[in-house]
C-alpha positions in Angstrom: -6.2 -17.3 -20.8 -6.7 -13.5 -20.0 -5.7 -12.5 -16.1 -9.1 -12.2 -14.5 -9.5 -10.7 -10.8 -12.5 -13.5 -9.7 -10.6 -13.4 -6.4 -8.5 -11.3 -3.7 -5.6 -13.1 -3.9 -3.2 -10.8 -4.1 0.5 -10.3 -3.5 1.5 -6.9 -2.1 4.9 -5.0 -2.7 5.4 -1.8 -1.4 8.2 0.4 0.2 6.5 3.4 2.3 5.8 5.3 -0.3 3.8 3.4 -2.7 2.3 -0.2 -2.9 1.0 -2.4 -5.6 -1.4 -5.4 -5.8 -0.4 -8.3 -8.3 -2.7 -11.3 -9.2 -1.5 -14.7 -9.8 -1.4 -13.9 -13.6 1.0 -11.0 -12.8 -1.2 -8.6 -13.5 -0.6 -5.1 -11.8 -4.4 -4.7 -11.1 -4.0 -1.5 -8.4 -1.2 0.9 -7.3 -1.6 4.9 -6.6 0.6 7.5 -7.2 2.5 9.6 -5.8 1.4 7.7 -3.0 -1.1 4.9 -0.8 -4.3 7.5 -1.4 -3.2 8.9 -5.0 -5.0 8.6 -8.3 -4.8 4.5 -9.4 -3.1 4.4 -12.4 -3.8 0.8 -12.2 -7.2 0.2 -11.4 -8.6 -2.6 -13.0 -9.0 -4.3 -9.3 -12.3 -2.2 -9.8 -13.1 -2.6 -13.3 -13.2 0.2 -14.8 -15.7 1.4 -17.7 -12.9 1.6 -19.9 -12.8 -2.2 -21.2 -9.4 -4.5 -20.4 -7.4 -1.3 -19.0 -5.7 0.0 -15.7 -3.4 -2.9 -15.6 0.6 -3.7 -16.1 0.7 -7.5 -17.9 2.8 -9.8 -18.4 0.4 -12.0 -20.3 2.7 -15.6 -21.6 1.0 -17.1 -24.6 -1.0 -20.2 -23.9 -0.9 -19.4 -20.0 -2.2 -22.6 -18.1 -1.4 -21.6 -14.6 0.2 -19.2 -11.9 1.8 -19.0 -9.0 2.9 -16.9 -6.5 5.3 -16.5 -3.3 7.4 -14.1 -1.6 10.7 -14.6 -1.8 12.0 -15.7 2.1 11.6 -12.5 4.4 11.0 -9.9 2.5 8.9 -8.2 0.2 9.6 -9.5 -3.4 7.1 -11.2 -4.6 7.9 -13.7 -7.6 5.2 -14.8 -9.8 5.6 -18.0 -11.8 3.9 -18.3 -15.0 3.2 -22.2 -16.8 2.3 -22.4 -20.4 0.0 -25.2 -21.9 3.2 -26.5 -23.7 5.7 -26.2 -21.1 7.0 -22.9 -21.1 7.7 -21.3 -17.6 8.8 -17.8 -16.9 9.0 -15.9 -13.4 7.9 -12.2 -12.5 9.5 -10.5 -9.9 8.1 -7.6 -8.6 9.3 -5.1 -5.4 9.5 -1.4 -4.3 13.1 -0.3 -3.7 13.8 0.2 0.0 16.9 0.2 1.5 19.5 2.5 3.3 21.7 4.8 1.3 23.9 7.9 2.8 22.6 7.0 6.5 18.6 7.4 5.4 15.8 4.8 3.7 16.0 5.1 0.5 12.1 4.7 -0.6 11.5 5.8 -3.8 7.7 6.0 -5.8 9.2 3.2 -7.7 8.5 -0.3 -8.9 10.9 -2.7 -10.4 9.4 -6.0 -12.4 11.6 -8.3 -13.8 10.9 -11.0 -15.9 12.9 -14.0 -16.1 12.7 -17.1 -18.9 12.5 -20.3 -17.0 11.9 -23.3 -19.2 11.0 -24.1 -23.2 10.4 -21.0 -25.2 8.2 -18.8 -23.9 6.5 -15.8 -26.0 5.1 -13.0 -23.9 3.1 -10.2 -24.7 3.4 -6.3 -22.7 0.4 -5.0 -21.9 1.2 -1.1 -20.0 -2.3 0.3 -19.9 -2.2 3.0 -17.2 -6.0 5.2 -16.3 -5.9 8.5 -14.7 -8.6 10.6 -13.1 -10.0 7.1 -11.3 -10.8 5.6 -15.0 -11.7 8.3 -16.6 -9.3 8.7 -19.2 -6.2 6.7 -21.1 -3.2 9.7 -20.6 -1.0 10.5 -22.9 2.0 8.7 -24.0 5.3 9.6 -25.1 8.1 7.6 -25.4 11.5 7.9 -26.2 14.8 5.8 -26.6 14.3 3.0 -23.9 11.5 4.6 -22.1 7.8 5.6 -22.2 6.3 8.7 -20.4 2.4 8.8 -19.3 1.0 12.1 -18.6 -1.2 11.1 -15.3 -2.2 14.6 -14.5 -0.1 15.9 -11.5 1.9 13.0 -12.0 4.1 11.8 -15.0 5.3 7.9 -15.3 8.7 7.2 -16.5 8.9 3.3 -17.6 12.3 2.4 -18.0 13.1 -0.9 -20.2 15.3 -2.7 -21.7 13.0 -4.9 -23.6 12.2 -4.0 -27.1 10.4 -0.6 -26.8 8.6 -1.5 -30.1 6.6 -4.6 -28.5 6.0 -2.5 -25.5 3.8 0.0 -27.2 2.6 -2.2 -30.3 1.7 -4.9 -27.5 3.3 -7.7 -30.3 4.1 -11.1 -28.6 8.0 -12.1 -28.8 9.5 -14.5 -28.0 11.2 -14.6 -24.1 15.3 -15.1 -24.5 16.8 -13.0 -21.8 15.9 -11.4 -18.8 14.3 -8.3 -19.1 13.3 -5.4 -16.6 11.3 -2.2 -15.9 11.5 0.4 -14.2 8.5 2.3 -12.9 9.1 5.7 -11.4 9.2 9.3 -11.2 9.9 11.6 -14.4 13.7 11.1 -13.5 16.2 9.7 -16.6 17.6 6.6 -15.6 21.4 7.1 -16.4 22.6 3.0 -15.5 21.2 0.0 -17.3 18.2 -1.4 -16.3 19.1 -4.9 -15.6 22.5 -3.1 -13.7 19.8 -1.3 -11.8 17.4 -3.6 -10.8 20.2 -5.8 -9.4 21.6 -3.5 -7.4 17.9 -2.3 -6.4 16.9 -6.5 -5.6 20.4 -7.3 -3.8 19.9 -3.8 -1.4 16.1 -4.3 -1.0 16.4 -8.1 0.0 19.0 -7.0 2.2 17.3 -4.3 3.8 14.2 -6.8 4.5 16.5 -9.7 5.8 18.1 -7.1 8.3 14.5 -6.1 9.6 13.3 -9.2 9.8 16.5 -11.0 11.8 15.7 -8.1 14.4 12.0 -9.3 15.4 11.2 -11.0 18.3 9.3 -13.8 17.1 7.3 -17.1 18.5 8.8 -20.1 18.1 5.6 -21.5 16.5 3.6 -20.1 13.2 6.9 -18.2 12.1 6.4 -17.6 8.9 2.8 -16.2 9.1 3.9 -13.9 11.8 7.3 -12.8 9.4 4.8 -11.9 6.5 1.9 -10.6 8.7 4.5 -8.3 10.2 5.9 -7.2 6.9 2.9 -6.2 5.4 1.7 -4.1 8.3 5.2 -2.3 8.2 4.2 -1.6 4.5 0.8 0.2 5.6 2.8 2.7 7.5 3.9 5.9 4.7 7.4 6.4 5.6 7.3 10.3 4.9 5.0 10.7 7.7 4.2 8.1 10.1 0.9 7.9 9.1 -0.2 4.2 8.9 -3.0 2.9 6.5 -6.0 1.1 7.2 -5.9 -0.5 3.7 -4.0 -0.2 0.4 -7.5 -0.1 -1.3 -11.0 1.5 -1.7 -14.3 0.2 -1.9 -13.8 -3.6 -1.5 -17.4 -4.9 -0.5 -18.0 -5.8 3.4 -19.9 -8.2 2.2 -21.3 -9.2 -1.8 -23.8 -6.5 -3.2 -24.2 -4.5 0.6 -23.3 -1.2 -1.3 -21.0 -0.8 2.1 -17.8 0.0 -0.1 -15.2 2.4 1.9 -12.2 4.4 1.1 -9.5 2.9 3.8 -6.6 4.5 2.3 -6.2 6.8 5.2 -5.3 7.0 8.9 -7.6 5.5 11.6 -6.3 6.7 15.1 -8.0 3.6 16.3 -6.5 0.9 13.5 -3.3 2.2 13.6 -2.7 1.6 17.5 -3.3 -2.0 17.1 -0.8 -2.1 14.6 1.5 -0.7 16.5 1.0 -2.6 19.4 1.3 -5.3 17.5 4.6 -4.3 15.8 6.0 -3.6 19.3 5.5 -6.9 20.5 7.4 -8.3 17.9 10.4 -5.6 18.7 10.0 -3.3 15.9 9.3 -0.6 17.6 10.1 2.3 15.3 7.1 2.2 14.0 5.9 3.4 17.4 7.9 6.3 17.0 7.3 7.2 13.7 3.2 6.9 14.4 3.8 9.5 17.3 5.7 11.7 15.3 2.3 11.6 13.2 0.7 12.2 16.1 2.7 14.7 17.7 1.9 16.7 14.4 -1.6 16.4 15.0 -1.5 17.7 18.1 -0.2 20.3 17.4 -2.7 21.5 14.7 -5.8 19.8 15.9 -7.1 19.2 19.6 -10.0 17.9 19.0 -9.2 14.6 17.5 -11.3 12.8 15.2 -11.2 9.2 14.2 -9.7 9.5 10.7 -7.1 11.9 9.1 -5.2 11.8 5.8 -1.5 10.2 5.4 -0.4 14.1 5.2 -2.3 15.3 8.6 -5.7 15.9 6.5 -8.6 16.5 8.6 -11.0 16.7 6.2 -11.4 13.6 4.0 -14.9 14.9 1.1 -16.4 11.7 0.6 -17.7 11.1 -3.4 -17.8 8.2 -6.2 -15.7 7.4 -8.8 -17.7 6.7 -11.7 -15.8 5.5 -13.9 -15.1 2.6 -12.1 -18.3 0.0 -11.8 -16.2 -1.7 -8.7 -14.7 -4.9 -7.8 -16.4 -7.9 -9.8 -19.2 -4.8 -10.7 -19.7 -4.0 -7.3 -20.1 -0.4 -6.8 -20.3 2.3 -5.5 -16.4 3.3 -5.4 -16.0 6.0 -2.8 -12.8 8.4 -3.2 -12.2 9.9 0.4 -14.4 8.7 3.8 -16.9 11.0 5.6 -16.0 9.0 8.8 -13.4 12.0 9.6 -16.9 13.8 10.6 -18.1 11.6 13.2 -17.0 11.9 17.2 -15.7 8.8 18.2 -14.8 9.2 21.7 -12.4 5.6 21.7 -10.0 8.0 19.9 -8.3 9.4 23.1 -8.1 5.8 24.6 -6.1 5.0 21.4 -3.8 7.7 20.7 -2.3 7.4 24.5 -2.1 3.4 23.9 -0.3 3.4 21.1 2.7 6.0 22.7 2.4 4.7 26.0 5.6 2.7 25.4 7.5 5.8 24.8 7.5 6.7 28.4 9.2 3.1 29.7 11.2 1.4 26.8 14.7 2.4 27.4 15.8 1.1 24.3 14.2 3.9 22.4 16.2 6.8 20.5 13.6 8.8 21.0 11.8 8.4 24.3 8.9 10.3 25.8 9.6 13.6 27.8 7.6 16.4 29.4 7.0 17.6 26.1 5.7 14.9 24.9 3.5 14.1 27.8 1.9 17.5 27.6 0.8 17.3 23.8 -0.9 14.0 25.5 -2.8 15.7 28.2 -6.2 17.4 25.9 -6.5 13.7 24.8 -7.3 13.1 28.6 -9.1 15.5 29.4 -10.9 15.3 26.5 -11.8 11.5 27.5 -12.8 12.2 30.9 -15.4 15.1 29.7 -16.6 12.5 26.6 -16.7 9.0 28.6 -20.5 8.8 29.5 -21.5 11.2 26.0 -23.1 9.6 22.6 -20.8 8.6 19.6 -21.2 6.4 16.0 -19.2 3.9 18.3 -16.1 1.8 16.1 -18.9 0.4 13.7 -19.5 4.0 13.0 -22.9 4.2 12.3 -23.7 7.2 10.1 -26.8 9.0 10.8 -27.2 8.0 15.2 -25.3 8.3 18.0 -25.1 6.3 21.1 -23.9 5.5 24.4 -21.2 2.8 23.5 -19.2 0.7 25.7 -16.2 0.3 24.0 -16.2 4.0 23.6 -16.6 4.3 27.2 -13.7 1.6 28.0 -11.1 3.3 25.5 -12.1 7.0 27.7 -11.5 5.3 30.6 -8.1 3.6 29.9 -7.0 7.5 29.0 
């Protein structure tokens, strides 16, 4: 049994910087790199033309089943693996986050470990990274416990202390120990990889356990709200404040509508409702790390429109990845989202929603001052001049405009 992607059931690990999807056959089937709206080194999510690539595998001989689960209140995500005869191993996959020297420590970094669990599992390693959105195998290079793939801009150090040999012959062996790798940056690793990922798990788990004890949570439905919470914290890039529609591109709106979208970018409109959500729970420094986004945008752009990049880009070119025939064969796969042309006019209502906290939460570090309130003020007055004018409305149509009245509500509450 070959991992197959006939569903979207995917586990998501990420740390602010980068994010992966894994499928219950602990298949790394899409991250980016450097970061949320890089190049997919692993891509098969969209099935690329390039036959059984853009995936990380940890393929167990004779696989029968799989599971998956985080691991309590954070974002580790183990992936257990059963084999016709018995055999059991378990995946463990996170992004290193923690604090170190008074900051987060958030790395472009992945960390999979694989475990033996029961019987004697034989495992095969299957590192087969794309560049260019599937249009090309990089290079490879590898050296004494690590292999280097030549991405483009980006090079990817794996780090191992499995047999390098099985890793690039992709032999099955036979599972005895623990093994781990370590995805990152062109950066030597100087400690041992297993010492490594322990000390990355034990600081990451803590780090998640500390933000999660801090939320203000319902007494019913905890658990949904705990992960739904986590996972909107890991839309939001760290570096910035920007915070992400999506992790992904071109997943269908509905089967064979062609209406495929790039979401890996910053909708003024999206991201307020995250926030807002965020700060009911408590965590409200997502609040002020969106209006430091903000703030930056205002600075450079007065004339907001709905969509910008994670790094303040306004303009977002729209085209298609061809190399990549979409998720189950579903194309077109857009790279970038000509939304970012359109005047949506609910964009003033939500840029002073989502800060609007900032002027009465006392328990902020950073609270809302005069200056603050005057980088606020064109959003205003740019809603009162635009409340009764045509936009593409939230659906955003391409191609009209119209009098919408959710456009006309959001102006308003400016």
């Amino acid at each position: 049994m070959t991992s197959a992607i006939s569903n979207l059931n995917l586990g998501m690990i990420g740390n602010g910087t980068v994010s992966a999807l894994i499928d219950e056959c602990a298949a790394m089937v899409w991250a980016c790199f450097p970061t949320f709206d890089g190049d997919p080194a692993f891509c098969s999510l969209l099935q690329p033309k390039i036959a059984d690539s853009g995936k990380f595998e940890v393929v167990l001989e004779g696989l029968s089943h799989g599971t998956q689960r985080y691991l309590d209140n954070s974002a580790v995500l183990s992936t257990q693996l059963v084999a016709n005869d018995g055999s059991s191993i378990e995946v463990r996959d996170f992004a290193p986050r923690y604090k170190q020297f008074g900051r987060v420590f958030h790395p472009m970094s992945f960390v999979r470990s694989v475990h033996p669990l029961s019987g004697t599992p034989k495992i095969r390693i299957r590192m087969r990274p794309l560049s260019n959105y599937g249009e090309r195998i990089p290079e490879r290079r590898s050296g004494s416990n690590h292999v280097r793939y030549l991405l483009g801009e980006t090079v990817l150090r794996v780090t191992t202390d499995a047999p390098l040999s099985m890793l690039l012959e992709e032999v099955p062996f036979l599972l005895d120990r623990e093994i781990h790798f370590i995805i990152g940056e062109d950066e030597p690793v100087t400690e041992q990889p297993a010492q490594l990922a322990g000390q990355m798990m034990r600081s990451t788990l803590e780090y998640w356990h500390e933000w999660v004890r801090y939320l203000s949570i319902p007494a019913e439905w905890q658990d949904a709200v705990i992960r739904a919470a986590i996972t909107l914290k890991l839309c939001q890039h760290e570096g910035t404040g920007a915070i992400v529609a999506a992790m992904t591109t071109s997943i269908p709106e509905a089967p064979h509508t062609v209406r495929n979208w790039d979401y890996r970018y910053c909708w003024l409109r999206d991201a307020a409702f995250v926030v807002r959500a965020l700060n009911r729970l408590g965590a409200t420094r997502s609040m002020e790390e969106y209006a430091r986004y903000l703030f930056n945008l205002a600075a450079s752009d007065t004339a907001l429109t709905p969509v910008y990049g994670i790094h303040f880009e306004r303009e977002l070119l729209e085209s298609e990845a061809k190399a990549l025939t979409g998720y189950r064969g579903m194309g077109p796969v857009r790279v970038g989202n000509d939304a970012w042309r359109q005047v949506q006019h609910d964009v003033h209502g939500s840029v002073v929603l989502a800060v609007t906290q900032l002027f009465f939460d006392r328990r902020l570090a950073r609270p809302g001052d005069a200056a603050a309130f005057h980088w606020l003020e064109p959003a205003g007055e740019s809603a009162w001049l635009a409340h009764d004018q045509p936009d593409a409305g939230i659906w955003e149509f391409r191609g009209r405009e119209s009098v919408h009245t959710y456009s006309s509500a959001m102006c308003w509450a400016t």
